[in-house]
N, C-alpha and C positions, 0 to 999 in steps of 0.2 A: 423462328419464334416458338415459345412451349407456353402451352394450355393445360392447368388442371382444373378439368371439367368435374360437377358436379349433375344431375341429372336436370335441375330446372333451369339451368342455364345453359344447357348444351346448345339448342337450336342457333340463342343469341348471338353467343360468342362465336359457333361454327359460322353460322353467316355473316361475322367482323374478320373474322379470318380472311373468309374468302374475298370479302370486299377489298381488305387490304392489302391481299396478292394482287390484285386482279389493278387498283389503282397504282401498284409499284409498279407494275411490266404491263401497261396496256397494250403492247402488243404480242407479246405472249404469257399469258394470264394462265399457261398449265404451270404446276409444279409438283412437288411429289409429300404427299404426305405418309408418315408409317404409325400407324395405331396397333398397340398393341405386338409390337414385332411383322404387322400385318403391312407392305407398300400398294397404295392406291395411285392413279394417276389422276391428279384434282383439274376438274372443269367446272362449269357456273351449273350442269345438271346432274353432279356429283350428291350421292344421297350417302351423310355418313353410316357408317354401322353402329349400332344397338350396343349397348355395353362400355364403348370403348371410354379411356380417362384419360389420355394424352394426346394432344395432339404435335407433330413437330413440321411444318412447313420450310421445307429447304429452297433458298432462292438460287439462282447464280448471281455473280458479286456485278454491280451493275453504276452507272455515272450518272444514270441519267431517273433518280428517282424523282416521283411528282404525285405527291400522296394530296387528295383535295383536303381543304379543312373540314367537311362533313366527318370526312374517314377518320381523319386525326382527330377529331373529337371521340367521337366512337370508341378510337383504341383505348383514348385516355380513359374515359368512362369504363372501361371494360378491366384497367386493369387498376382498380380502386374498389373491387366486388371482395378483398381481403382475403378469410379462407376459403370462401368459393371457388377464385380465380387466381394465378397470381399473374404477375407482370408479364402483361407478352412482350414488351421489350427486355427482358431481365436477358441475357445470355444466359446457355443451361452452358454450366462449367465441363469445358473439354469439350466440348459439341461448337461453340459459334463463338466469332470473333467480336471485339467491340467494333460497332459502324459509329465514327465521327464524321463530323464534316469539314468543307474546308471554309474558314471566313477570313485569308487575307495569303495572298499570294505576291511575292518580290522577288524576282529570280529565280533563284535557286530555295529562297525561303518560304515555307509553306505554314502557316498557322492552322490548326484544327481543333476542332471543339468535340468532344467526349462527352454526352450528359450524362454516364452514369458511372463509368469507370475511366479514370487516364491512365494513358499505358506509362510503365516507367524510363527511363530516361536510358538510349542506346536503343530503344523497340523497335522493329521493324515495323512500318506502314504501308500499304498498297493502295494505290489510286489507279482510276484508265482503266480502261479496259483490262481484264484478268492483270489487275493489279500490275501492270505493265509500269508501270511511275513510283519509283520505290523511293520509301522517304524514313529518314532517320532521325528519332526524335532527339534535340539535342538538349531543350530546357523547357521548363514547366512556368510558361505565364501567370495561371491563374490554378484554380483545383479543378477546373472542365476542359483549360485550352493547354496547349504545348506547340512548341516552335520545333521545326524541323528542317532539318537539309536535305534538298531533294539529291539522290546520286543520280538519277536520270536525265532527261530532257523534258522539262514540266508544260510541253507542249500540250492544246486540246486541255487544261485541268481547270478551273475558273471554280469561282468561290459558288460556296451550293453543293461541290462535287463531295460522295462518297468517300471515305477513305474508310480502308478495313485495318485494325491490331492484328500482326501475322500471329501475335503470342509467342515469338521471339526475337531473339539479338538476330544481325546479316549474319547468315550461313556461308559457308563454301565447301566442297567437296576435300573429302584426305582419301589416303591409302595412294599403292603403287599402281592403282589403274590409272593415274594420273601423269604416270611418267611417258617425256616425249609429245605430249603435247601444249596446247597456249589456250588460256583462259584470262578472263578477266573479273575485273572486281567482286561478281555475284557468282562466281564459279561454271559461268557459260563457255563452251568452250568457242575459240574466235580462230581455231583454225582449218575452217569448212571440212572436219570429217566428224561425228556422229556424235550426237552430245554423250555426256557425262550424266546418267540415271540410278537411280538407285544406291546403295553404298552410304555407307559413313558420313554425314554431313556436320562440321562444329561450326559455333561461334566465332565469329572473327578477333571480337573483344576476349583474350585468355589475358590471367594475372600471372604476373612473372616469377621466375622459380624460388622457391624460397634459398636463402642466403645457406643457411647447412647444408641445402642437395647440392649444392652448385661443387664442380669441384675445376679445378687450374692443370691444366696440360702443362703450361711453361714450355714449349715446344715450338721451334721455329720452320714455318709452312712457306717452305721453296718453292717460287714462283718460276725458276728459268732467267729471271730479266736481275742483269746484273746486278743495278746501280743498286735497286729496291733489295734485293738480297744481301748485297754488303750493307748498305747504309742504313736501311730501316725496313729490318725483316717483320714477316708479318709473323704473328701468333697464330699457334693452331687452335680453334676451340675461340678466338681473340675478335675483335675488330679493329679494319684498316680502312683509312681515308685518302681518298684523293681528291686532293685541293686545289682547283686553278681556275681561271677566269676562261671566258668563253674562245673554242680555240687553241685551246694549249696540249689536247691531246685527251682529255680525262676517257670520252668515250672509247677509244682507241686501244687506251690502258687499258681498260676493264674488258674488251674484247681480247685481246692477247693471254690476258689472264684467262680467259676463259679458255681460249683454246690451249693454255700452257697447263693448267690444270685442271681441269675437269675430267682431261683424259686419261691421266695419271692420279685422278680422286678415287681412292676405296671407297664411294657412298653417290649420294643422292647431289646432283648439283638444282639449284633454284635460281634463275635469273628474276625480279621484280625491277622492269619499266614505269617508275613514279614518272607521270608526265613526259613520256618516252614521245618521240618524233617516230609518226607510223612509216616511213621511210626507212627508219635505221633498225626498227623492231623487225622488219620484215626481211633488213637486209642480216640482223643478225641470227632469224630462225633458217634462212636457206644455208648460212655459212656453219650453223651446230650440225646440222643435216647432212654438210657433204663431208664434215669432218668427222661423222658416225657417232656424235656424244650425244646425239641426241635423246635415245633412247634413256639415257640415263639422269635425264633433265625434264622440270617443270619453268615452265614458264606464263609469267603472269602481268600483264600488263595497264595499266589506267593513262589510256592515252592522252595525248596532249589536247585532243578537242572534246574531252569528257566533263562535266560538270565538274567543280574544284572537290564536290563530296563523293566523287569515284575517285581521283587521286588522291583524297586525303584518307582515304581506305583500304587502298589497295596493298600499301607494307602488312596491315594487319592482314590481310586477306594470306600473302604469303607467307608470312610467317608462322600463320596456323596451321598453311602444309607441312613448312619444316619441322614446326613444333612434333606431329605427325611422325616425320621421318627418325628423326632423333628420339624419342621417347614409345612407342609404337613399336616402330619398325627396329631400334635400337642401330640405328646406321648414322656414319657422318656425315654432316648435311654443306654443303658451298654456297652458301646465300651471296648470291653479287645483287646490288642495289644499284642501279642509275634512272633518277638522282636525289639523293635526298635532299636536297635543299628546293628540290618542285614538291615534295613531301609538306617541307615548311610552308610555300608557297600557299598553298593550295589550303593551308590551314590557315594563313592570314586573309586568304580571300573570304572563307568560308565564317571566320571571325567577325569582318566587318560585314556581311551579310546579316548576322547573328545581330549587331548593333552593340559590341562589345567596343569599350574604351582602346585606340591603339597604346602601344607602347612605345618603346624606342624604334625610331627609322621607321614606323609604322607598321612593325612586328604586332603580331597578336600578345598581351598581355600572359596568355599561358603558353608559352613557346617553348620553355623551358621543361615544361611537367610535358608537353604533348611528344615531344622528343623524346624526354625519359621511359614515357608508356611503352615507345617503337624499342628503344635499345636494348631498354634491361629484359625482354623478353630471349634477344640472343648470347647464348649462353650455353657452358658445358656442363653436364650432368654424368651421372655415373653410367648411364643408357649411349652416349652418344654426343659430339660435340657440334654447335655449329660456329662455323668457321664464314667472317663475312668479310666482304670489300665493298669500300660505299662510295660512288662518285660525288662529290661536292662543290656543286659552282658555288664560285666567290666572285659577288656582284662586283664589278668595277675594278676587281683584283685588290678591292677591298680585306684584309684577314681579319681586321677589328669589327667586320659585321656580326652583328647578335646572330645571325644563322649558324656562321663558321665558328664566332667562338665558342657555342653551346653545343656543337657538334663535339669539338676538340676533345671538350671533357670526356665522351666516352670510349675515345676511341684507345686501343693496346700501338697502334701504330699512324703514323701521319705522313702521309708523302705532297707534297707539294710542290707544284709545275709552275716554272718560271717563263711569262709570255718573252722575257729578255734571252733565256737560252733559248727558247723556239725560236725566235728570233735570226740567232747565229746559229741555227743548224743541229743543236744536240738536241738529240731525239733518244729517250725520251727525258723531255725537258723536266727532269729531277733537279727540283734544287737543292743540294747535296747538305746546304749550313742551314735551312731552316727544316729541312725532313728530318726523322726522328723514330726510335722503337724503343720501349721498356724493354726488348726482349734483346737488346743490346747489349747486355753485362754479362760478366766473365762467367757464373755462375752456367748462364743459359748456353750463350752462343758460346763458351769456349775463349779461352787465352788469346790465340792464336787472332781469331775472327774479333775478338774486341781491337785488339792491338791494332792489327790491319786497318781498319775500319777510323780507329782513332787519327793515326799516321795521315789516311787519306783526309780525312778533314780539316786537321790542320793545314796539310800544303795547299787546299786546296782557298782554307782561309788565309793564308800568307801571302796566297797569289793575288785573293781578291783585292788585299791591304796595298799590293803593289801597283795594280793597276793603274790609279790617277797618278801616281808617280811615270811611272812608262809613258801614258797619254804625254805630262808635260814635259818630261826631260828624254826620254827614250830608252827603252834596253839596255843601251851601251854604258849608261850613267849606275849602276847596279853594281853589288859588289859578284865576287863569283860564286860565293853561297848563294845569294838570293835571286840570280841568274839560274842556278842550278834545280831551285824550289820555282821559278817559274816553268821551268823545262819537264821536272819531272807535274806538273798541275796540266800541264795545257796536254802531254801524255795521256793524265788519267780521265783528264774529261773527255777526249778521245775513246779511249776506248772501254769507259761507262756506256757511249753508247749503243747502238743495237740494232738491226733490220728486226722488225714485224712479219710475223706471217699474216696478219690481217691487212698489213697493207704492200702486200707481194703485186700486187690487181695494179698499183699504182706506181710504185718505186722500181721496181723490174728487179729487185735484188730478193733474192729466197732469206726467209726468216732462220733465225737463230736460236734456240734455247740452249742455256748453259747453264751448267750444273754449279752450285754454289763453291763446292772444293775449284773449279777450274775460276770462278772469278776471283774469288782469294787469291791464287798463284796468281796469275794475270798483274795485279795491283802491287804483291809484293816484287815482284821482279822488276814494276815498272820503279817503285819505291827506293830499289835498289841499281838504277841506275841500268839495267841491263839494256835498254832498248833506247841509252842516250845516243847512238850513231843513228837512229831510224828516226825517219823521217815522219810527221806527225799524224801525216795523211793515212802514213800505214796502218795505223791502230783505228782509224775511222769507221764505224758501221762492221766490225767484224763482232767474230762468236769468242772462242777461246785465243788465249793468248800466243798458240804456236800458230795461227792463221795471217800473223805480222806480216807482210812483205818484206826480206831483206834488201838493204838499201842497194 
């Protein structure tokens, strides 16, 4: 609180001060005052000094205030003395935060009341002990109250309690002292070695690049894995999906990826676990560590038993780093996302907390904008590009869900996992006729690679055509072209598929990466017939196409 003292009212007001310390912390009623540039240590047999015109009583931030109504009258009277006095609750600007309180707690939802300023909308709040209960303002009730989402555990907070305005938007730490190790949503680091101090701290909330800095690589970013290489190469600078229902392999994917590029990335890689299983976070920080990339990685997690307002934060949390590493640092950044659709999640929870109208399938109403906020922030600029892969479950193996179709839109590439090829054994379970890349045409990938690629799809859709035929009548009923297009299909789906280094631990067979010139040859020789005397099983789970077994 700030006092400007006049001489005939000094005595009055110094002894309402101290009263009103003294009733905020009854049990330790010292605190510090500085007059004058002058600091005293304030007790009840504190005599002030002569002269002085300000006073500033500094509290620690506290839950448990209990001011009597005597007191509270007092202050009020004292701070209606006009030029005399002015407000001792007034904040002095830059010096104290607004203290609201809380008057209605639901979950995760916390309502607080402001009587003299409300903070505005994105603010960070503190409740609990050293503001331990962080709460983010997400709409304005009334002109004194506003609703909030707690990202924390709103344990111990009950209505009455404290709440301090940080006086800004949720921070997280940037720069390269962050690489190699694991934080989460508030920039804490969560991998038991020495926090993250000092340094750079931004906003989580950035606005996305404008449309003139932005610029298009058009460049096709080689992962090692076949099928995704020929069929639906990813963009460099771009964004890529992976689609499939619970099961089908998505996590697996996006671990291979990691260990297929990261290590061969010129830049910064960034993992973000949206509602990540602390099991598989943990199993994927020991497996970046013995593969040595780690160093050259951030990783960021909102796990699955966090408040839905830590997971619905924690992309922007990352993506501030990247922002950081790209524009900053001028380095290419590897953002992998698993998952964004617990992303969505965790925003339609956080909606109906809110007491927002659902939408369709019980989607939040802004689904669509909240998506858009995460995407259009990744992006290439003249400084650096980031380059992202996004795992996305699809409810029920549902694709006409509002999640997955409003994803689709932004993505440069789409790959999508069939529970029916896991099913029979291809790994990994790419569905060859519904996955897909812009960066598919001749201009980008080349004559040779559209051709290829073309070629595989059709046999690959003529085989599918044949199928219920085969079921009812059999093989032998066929003529000897479409005998020949079933021969060279059931080839290429062979050997689309792949061994895993991620799951060497389980299969016993050593992983494979291949270079996209060796899956090209591979496809075209099968195309042409060269491996019609070999047997199907040869081409099964191998790397490059001379690792065939001769029949």
């Amino acid at each position: 609180m700030r006092c400007n003292l006049t001489d005939s009212h000094f005595a009055d007001l110094y002894s309402t001060c101290l009263s009103v310390l003294i009733g905020y912390c009854p049990q330790s009623p010292g605190g510090l005052i500085l007059t004058n540039g002058m600091k005293f240590e304030l007790d009840s047999s504190q005599q002030f000094p002569l002269g002085a015109k300000f006073i500033r009583i500094e509290l620690p931030p506290r839950s448990d205030i209990s001011l009597s109504p005597d007191i509270t009258s007092r202050w009020k009277t004292r701070s209606r003395l006009g030029e005399r006095a002015t407000s001792m609750s007034k904040p002095l600007k830059g010096e104290r935060t607004e203290v609201g309180t809380v008057v209605s707690i639901r979950g995760s939802v916390v309502d607080v009341h402001f009587p003299h300023q409300i903070p505005p909308v994105r603010r960070q709040l503190g409740a609990g002990p050293e503001g331990s209960i962080v709460i983010e303002v997400m709409t304005h009730l009334s002109s004194e109250t506003v609703r909030g989402i707690a990202l924390t555990p709103t344990q111990g907070l009950a209505r009455g309690s404290r709440v301090l305005d940080s006086g800004h938007q949720l921070k997280v730490p940037v720069g390269k002292r962050l690489l190699g190790r694991v934080f989460n949503v508030f920039g804490a680091a969560i991998d038991g070695k020495e926090a993250v101090l000092g340094g750079e701290w931004r906003d989580i909330h950035q606005p996305s690049v404008p449309l003139t800095d932005r610029t298009v690589v058009s460049e096709i970013f080689e992962t090692g894995i076949k099928a995704i290489d020929v069929l639906a190469p990813l963009e460099r600078g771009g964004k890529g999906g992976l689609f499939g229902g619970a099961g089908v392999g998505k996590t697996v994917l996006i671990t291979e990826l990691i260990h297929n590029t990261v290590g061969r990335h010129q830049g910064v890689s960034i993992f973000c676990g949206i509602g990540e299983r602390c099991r598989e976070g943990e199993e994927l920080y020991r497996a970046m560590s013995d593969a040595g990339v780690l160093e050259s990685t951030v990783m960021v997690f909102g796990q699955m038993n966090e408040p839905p307002g830590a997971r619905f934060r924690v992309g922007h949390a990352a993506l501030t780093k990247a922002e950081y590493f790209r524009d900053d640092a001028k380095q290419d950044v590897l953002l992998l996302i698993d998952n964004i659709f617990r992303f969505i999640q965790a925003g339609s929870e956080v909606s109906g907390l809110m007491g927002m109208v659902p939408s369709r399938l019980g989607y939040q109403p802004t689904l669509a904008t909240e998506i858009a906020e995460l995407e259009e922030r990744i992006c290439s600029t003249a400084s650096g590009a980031i380059t992202s892969v996004q795992a996305v479950y699809v409810p029920a193996d549902d694709f006409t869900d509002p999640a997955a179709t409003h994803t689709f839109a932004h993505l440069s590439s789409f790959i999508v996992l069939s529970r029916k090829r896991a099913s029979e054994g291809i790994y990994p379970a790419m569905d060859p006729l519904q996955s897909g890349s812009k960066m598919l045409v001749p201009p980008i990938a080349g004559q040779r690679h559209y051709h290829i690629a073309q070629d595989v799809r059709r046999t690959l859709a003529a085989y599918e055509e044949l199928k219920d035929i085969i079921a009812m009548l059999g093989l032998e009923e066929l003529s000897q072209e479409d005998r020949r297009t079933v021969f060279r299909a059931r080839r290429l789906e062979r050997f689309l598929t792949q061994p895993f280094f991620s799951t060497e631990q389980f299969t016993g067979q050593a992983g494979k990466m291949v270079p996209l010139a060796s899956a090209l040859e591979g496809c075209e020789r099968i195309l042409n017939d060269e491996f019609a005397g070999y047997p199907e099983s040869s081409l099964y789970m191998i790397g490059n196409i001379d690792e065939a077994k001769t029949p």
